[in-house]
Z-matrix of the N, CA and C atoms (Angstrom, degrees):
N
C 1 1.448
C 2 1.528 1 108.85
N 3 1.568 2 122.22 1 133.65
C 4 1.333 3 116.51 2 179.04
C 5 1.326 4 107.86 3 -118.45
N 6 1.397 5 113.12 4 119.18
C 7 1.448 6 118.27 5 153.93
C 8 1.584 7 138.71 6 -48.05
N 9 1.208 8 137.99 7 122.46
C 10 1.255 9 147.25 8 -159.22
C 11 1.701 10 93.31 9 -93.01
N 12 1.477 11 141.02 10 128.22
C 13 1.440 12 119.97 11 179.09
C 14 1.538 13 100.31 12 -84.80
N 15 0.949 14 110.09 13 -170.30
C 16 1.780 15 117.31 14 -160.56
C 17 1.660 16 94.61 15 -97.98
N 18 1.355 17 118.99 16 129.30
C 19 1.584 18 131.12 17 159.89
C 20 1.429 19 124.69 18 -43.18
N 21 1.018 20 134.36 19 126.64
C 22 1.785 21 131.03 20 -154.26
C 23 2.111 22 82.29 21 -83.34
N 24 0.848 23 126.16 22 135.15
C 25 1.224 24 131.69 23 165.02
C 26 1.937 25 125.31 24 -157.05
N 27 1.237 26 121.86 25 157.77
C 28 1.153 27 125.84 26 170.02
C 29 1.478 28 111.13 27 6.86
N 30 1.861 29 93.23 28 -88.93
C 31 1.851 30 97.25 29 169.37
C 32 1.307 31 141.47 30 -85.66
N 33 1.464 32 102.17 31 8.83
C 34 1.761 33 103.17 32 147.68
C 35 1.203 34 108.25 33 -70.54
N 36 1.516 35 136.59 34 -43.53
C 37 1.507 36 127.57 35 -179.09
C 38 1.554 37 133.42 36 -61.04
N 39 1.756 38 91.83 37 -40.01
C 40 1.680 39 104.78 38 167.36
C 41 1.578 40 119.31 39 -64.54
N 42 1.616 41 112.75 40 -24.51
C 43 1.234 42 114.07 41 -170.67
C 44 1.125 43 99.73 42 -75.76
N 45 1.358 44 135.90 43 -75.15
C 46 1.438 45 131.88 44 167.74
C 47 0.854 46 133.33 45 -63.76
N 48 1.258 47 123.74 46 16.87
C 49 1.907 48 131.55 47 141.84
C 50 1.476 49 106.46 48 -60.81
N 51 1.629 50 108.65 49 -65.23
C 52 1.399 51 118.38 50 -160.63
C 53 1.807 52 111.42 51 -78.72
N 54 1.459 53 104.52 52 -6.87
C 55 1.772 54 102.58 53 171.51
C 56 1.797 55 109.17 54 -86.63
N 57 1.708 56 96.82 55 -37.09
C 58 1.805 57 99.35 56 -179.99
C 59 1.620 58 101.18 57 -70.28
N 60 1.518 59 127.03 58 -18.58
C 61 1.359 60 126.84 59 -168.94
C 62 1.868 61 112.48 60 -91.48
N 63 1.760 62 87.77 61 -19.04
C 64 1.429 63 73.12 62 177.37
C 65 1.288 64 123.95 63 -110.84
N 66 1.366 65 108.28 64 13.44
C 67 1.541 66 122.25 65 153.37
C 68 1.311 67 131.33 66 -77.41
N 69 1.554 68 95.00 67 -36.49
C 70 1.843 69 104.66 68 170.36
C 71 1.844 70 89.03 69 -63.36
N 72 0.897 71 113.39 70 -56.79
C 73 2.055 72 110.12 71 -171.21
C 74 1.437 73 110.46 72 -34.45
N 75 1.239 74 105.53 73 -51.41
C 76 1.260 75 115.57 74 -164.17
C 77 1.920 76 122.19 75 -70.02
N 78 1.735 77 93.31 76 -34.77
C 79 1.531 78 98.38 77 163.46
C 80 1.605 79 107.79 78 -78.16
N 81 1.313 80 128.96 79 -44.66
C 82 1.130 81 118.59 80 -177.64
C 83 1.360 82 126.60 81 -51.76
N 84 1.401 83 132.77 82 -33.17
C 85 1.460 84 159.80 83 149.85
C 86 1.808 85 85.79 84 -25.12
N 87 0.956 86 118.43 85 -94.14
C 88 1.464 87 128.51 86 -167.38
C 89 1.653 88 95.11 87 -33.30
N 90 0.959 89 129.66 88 -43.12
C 91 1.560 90 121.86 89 -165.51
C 92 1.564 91 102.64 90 -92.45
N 93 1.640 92 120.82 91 3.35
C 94 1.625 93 102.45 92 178.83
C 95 1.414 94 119.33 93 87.62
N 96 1.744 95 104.88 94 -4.44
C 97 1.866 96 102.63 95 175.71
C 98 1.446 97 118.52 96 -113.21
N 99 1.547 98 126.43 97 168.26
C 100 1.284 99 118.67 98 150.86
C 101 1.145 100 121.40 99 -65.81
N 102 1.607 101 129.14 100 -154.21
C 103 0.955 102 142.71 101 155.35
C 104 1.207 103 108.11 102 -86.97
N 105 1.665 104 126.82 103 -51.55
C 106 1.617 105 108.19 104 175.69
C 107 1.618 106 114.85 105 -108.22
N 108 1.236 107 100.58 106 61.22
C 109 1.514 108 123.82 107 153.28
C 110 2.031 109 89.09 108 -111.26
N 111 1.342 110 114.34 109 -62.72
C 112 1.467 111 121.05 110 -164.02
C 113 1.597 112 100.03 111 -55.44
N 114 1.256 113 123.91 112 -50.36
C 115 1.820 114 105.94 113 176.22
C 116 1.351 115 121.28 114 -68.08
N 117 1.452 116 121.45 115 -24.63
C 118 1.065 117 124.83 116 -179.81
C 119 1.681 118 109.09 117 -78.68
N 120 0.797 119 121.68 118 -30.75
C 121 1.577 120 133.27 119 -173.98
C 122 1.497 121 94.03 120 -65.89
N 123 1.749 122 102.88 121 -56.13
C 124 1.755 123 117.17 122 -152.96
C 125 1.616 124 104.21 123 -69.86
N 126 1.556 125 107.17 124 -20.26
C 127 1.562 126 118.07 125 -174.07
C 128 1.577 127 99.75 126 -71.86
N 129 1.404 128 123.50 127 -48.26
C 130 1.543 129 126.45 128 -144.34
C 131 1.778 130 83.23 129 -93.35
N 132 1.296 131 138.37 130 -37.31
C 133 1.078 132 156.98 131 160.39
C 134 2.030 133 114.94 132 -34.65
N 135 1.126 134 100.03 133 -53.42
C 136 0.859 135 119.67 134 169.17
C 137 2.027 136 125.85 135 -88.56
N 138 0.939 137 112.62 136 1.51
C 139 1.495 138 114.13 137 -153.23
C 140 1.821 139 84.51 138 -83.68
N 141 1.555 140 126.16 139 168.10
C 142 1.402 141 118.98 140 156.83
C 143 1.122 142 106.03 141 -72.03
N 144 1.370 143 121.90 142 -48.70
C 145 1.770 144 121.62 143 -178.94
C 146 1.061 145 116.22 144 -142.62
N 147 1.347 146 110.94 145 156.71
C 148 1.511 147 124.48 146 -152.95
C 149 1.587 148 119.88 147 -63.28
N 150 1.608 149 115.80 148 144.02
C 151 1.085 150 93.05 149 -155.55
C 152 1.585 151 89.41 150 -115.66
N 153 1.530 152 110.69 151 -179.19
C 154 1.379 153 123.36 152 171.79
C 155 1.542 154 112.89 153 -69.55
N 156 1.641 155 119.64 154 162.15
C 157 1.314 156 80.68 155 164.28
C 158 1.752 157 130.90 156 -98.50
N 159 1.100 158 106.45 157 2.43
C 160 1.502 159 105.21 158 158.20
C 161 1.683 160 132.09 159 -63.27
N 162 1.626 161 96.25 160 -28.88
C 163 1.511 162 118.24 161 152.73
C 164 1.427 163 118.70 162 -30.36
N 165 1.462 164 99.46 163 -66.78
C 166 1.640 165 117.02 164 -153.35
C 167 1.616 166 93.74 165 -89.13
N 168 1.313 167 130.59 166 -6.49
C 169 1.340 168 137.03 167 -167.25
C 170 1.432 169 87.83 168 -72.47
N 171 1.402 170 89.04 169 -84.32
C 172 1.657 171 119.60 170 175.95
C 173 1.632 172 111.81 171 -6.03
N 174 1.336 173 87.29 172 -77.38
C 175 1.844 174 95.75 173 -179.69
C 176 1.722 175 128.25 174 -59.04
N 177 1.582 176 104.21 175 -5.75
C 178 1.143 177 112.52 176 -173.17
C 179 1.188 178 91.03 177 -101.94
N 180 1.330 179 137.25 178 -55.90
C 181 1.571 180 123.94 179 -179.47
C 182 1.340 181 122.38 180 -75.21
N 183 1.639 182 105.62 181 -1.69
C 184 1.789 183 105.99 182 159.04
C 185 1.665 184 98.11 183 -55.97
N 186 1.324 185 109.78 184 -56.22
C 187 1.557 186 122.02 185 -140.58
C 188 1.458 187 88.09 186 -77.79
N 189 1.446 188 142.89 187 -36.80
C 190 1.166 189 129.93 188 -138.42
C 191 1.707 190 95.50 189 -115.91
N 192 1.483 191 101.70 190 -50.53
C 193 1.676 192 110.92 191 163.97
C 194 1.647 193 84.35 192 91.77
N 195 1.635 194 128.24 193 50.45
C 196 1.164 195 133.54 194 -159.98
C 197 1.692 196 86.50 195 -144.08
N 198 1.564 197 104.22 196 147.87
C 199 1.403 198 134.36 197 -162.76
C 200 1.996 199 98.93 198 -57.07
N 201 1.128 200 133.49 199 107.98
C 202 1.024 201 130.71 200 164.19
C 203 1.450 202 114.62 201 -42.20
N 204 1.057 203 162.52 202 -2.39
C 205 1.408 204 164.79 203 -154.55
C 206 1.515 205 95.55 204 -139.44
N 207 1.532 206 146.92 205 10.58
C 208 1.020 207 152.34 206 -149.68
C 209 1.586 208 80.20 207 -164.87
N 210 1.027 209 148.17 208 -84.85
C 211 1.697 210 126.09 209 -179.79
C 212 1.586 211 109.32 210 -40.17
N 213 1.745 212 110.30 211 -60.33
C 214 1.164 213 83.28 212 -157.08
C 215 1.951 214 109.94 213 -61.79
N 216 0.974 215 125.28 214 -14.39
C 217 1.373 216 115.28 215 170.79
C 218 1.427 217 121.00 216 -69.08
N 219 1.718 218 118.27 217 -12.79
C 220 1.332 219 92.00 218 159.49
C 221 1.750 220 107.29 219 -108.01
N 222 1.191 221 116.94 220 24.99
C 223 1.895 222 122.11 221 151.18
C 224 1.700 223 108.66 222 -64.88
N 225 1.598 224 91.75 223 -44.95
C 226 1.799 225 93.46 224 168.60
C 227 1.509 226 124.43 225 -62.21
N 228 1.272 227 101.80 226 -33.99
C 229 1.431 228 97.90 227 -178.13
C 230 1.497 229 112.24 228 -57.86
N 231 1.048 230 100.90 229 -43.18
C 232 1.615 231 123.73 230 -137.80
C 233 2.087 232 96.37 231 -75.01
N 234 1.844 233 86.13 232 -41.41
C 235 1.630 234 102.90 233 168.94
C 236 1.608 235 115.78 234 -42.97
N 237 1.511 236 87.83 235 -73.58
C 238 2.147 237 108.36 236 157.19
C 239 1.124 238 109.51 237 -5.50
N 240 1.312 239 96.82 238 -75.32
C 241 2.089 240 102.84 239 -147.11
C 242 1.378 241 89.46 240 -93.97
N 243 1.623 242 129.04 241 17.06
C 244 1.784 243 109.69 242 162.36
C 245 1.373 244 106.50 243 79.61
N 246 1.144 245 116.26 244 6.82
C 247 1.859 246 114.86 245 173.36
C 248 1.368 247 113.65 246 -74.43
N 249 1.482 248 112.07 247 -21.93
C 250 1.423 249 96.16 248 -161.62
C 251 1.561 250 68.34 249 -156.49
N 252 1.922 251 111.99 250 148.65
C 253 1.241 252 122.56 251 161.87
C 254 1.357 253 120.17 252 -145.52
N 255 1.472 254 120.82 253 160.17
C 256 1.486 255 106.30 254 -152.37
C 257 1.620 256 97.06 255 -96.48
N 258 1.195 257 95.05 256 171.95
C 259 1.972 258 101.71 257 -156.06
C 260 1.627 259 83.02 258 -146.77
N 261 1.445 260 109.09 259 109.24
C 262 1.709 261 104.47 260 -165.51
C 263 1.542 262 120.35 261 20.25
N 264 1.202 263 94.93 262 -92.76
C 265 2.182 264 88.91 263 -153.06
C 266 1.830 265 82.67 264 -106.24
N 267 1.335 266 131.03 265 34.07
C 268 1.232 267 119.33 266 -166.95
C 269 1.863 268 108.36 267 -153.09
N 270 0.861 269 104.58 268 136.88
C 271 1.843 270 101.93 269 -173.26
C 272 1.814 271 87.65 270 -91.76
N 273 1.019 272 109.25 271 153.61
C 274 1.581 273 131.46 272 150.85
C 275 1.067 274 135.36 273 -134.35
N 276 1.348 275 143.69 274 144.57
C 277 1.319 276 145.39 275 172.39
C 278 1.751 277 116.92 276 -44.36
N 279 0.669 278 112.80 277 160.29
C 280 1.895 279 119.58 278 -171.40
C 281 1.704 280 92.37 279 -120.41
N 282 1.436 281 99.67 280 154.56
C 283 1.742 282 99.91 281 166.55
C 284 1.258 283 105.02 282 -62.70
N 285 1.293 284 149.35 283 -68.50
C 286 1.744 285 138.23 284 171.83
C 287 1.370 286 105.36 285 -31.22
N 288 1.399 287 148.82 286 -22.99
C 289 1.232 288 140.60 287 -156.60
C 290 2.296 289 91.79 288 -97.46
N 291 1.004 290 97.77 289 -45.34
C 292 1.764 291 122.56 290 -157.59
C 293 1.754 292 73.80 291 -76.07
N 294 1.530 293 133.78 292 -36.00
C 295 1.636 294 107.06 293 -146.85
C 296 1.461 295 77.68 294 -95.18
N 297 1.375 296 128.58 295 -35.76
C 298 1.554 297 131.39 296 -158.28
C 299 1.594 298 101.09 297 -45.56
N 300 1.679 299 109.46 298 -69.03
C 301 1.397 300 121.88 299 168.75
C 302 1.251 301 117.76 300 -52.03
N 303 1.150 302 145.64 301 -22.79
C 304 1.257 303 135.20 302 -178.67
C 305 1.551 304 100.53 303 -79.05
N 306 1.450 305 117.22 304 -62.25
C 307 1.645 306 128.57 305 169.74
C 308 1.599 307 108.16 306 -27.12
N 309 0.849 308 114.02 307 -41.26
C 310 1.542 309 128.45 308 -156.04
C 311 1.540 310 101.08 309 -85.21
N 312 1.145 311 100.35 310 -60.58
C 313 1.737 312 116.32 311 176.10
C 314 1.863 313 101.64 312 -73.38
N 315 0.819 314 134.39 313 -3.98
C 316 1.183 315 124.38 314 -172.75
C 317 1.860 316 87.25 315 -102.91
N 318 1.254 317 125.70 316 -52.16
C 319 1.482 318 134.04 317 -158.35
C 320 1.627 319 104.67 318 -73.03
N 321 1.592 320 111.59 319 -29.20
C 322 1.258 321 115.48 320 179.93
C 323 1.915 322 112.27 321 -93.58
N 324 1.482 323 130.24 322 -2.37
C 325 1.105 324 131.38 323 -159.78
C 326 2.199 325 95.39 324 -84.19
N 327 1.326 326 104.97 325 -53.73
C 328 2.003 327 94.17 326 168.29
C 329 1.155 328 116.38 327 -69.48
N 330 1.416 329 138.56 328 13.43
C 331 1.455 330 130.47 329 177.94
C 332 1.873 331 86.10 330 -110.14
N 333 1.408 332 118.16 331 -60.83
C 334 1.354 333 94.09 332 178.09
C 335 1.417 334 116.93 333 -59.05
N 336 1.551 335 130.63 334 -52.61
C 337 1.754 336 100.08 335 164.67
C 338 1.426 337 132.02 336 -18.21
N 339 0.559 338 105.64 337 -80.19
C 340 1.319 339 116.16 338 178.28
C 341 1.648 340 126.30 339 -46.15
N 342 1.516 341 129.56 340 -35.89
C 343 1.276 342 117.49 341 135.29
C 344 1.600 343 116.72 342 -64.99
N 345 0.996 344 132.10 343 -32.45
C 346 1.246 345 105.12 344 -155.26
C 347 1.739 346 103.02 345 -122.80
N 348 0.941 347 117.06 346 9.06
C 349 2.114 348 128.03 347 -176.46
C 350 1.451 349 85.52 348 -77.17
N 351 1.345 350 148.03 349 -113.37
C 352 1.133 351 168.45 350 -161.33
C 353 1.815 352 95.94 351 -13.54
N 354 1.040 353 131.33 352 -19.21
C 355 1.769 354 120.24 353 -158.62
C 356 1.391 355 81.78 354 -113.44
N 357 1.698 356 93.99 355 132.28
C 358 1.142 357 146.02 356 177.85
C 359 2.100 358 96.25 357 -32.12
N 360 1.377 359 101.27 358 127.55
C 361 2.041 360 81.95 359 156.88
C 362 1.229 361 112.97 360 -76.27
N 363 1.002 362 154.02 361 -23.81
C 364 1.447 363 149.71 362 -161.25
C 365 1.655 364 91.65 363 -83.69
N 366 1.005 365 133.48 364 -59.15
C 367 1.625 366 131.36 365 -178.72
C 368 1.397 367 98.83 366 -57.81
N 369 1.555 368 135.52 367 -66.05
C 370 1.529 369 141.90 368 -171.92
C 371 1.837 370 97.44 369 -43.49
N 372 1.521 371 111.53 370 -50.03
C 373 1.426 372 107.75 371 176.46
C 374 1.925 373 108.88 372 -64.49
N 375 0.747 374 109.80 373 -30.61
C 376 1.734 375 107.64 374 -172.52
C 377 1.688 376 111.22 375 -80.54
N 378 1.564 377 91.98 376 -41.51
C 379 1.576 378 94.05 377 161.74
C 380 1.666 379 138.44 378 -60.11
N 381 1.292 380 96.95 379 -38.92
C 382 1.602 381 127.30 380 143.63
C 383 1.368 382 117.37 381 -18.85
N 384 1.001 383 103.53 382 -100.38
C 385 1.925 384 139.18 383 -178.79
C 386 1.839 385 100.41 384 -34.45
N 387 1.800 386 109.75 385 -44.36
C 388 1.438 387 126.29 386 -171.49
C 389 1.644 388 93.49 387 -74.97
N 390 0.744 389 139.61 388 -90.66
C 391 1.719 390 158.85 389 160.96
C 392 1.456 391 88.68 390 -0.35
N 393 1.625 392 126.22 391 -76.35
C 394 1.512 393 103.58 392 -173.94
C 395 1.219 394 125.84 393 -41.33
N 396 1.589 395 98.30 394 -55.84
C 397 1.333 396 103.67 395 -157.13
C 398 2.067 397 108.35 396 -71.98
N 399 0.758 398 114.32 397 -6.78
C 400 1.867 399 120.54 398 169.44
C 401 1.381 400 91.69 399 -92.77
N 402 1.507 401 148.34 400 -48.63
C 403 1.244 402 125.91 401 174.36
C 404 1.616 403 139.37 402 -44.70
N 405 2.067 404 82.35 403 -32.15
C 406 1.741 405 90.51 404 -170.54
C 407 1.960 406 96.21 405 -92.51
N 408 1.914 407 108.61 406 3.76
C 409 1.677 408 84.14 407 -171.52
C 410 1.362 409 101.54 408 -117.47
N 411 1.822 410 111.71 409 17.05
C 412 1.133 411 135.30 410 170.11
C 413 1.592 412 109.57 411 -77.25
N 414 1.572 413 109.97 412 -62.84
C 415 1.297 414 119.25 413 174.68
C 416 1.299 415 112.33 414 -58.04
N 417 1.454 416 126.95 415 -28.11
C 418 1.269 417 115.66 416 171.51
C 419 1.471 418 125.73 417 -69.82
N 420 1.690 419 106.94 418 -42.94
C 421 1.390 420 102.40 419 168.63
C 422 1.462 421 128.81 420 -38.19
N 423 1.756 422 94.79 421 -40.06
C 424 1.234 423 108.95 422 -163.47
C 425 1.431 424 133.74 423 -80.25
N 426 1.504 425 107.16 424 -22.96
C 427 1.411 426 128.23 425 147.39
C 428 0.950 427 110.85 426 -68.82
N 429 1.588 428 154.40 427 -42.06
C 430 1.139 429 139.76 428 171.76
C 431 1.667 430 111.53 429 -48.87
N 432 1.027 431 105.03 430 -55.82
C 433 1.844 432 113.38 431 178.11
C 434 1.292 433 121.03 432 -35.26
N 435 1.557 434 111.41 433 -47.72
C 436 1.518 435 143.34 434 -177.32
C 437 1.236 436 117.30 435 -88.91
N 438 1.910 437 119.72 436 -5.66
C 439 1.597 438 103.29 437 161.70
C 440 1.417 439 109.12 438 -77.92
């Protein structure tokens, strides 16, 4: 008997968005964050230099494609709980903000092994290449919608 493998589509992508997403949830829970407290943190965390916070807005609802007035309230949070503090015209990460993400990324690095060590590079590259290219004709739809 030969198996046919499954067609990469719509809800093959959502499915394993929302299983890799609800594991990141689930460690993040333990540390006291959301999920978009954790990109937003991991963005300003990550940036070369510090950004504004309309900056760091911006780039979070590039990435997330989520209501700017709904980030910047979790920029507030994030202000709140001392994760991130503003540095004149620019927010920055706090040492609690830098250990949060590291903790986080450190607790989640053998759970992603482990889904994702075992798959082939030649598939991880093909999966790759597929994923951009629906990202960049995603964003296009999606700017089209929004002129």
């Amino acid at each position: 008997m030969t198996t046919t493998a499954p067609t990469a589509d719509a809800r093959a992508l959502a499915l394993a968005h929302y299983a890799a997403r609800g594991v990141l949830e689930h460690v993040l829970a333990r540390h006291g964050i959301t999920f978009q407290q954790q990109i937003t943190l991991r963005d300003a965390v990550a940036a070369p230099t510090p950004r504004t916070p309309d900056e760091l807005v911006a780039q979070v609802c590039g990435s997330l494609k989520a209501d700017p007035a709904a980030i910047h309230a979790t920029l507030g949070e994030l202000l709140a709980e001392g994760l991130l503090v503003e540095s004149g015209a620019h927010v920055v990460p706090t040492d609690a903000g830098r250990k949060l993400i590291a903790a986080a990324a450190a607790e989640t690095a053998p759970v992603s092994a482990r889904i994702w060590g075992d798959i082939p590079a030649d598939d991880l590259a093909a999966a790759g290449r597929v994923l951009a290219l629906v990202n960049q004709r995603a964003n296009a739809e999606l700017a089209a919608l929004n002129a």
